[in-house]
N, C-alpha and C positions, 0 to 999 in steps of 0.2 A: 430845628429839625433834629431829629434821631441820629445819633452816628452808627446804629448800632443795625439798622433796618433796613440800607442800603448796600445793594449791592458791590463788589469790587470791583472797581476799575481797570482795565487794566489792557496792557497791546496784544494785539491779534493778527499776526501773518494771516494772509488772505490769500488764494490761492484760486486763479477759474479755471475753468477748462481749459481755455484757450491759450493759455500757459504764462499769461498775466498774473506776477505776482506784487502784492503792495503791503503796506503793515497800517492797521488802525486801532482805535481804541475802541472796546465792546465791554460791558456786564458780563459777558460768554467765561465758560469755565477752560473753556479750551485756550488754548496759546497757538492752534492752528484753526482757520477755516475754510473749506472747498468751496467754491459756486460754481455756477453753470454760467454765467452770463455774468460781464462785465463792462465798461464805460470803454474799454477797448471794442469789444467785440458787439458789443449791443446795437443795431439798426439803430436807434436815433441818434445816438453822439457821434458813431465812425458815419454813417451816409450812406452805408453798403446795404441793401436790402437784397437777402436770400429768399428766393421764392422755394420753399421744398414742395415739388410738382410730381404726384405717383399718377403714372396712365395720361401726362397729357390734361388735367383738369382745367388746372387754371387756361390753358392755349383754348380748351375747348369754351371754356365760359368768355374769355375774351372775343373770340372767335361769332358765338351766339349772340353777344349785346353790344357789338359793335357799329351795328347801325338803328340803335336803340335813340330813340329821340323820345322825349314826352311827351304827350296827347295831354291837350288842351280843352278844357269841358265846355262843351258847346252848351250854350246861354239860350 
């Protein structure tokens, strides 16, 4: 391989929102970088699931299909 055609290697402070900070290695020109979303804060690894609900929707769709059963095609 080329030494000359790849990019630098090199470590990366990482930085989310939620105020998780960690260092990795990246191609990135930066020596900083921000996320939104991390392995702390992320629904699937913490187990915390936020519902963001404007007006009620999700209550009201819960609400509507909860005595929803499926129909069975009559033969």
């Amino acid at each position: 391989m080329k030494s000359t055609i790849h990019p630098a290697y090199q470590q990366v402070e990482v930085t989310c929102s939620c105020g998780n900070k960690f260092v990795t290695q990246s191609t990135l020109s930066k020596t900083a970088l921000q996320i939104e979303v991390c392995s702390q804060c992320h629904p699937f690894y913490s187990g915390k699931q936020r519902l963001v609900d404007s007006a009620g929707r999700v209550d009201k769709f819960r609400q509507k299909y909860a005595s929803y059963t499926k129909r069975t095609a009559k033969e």
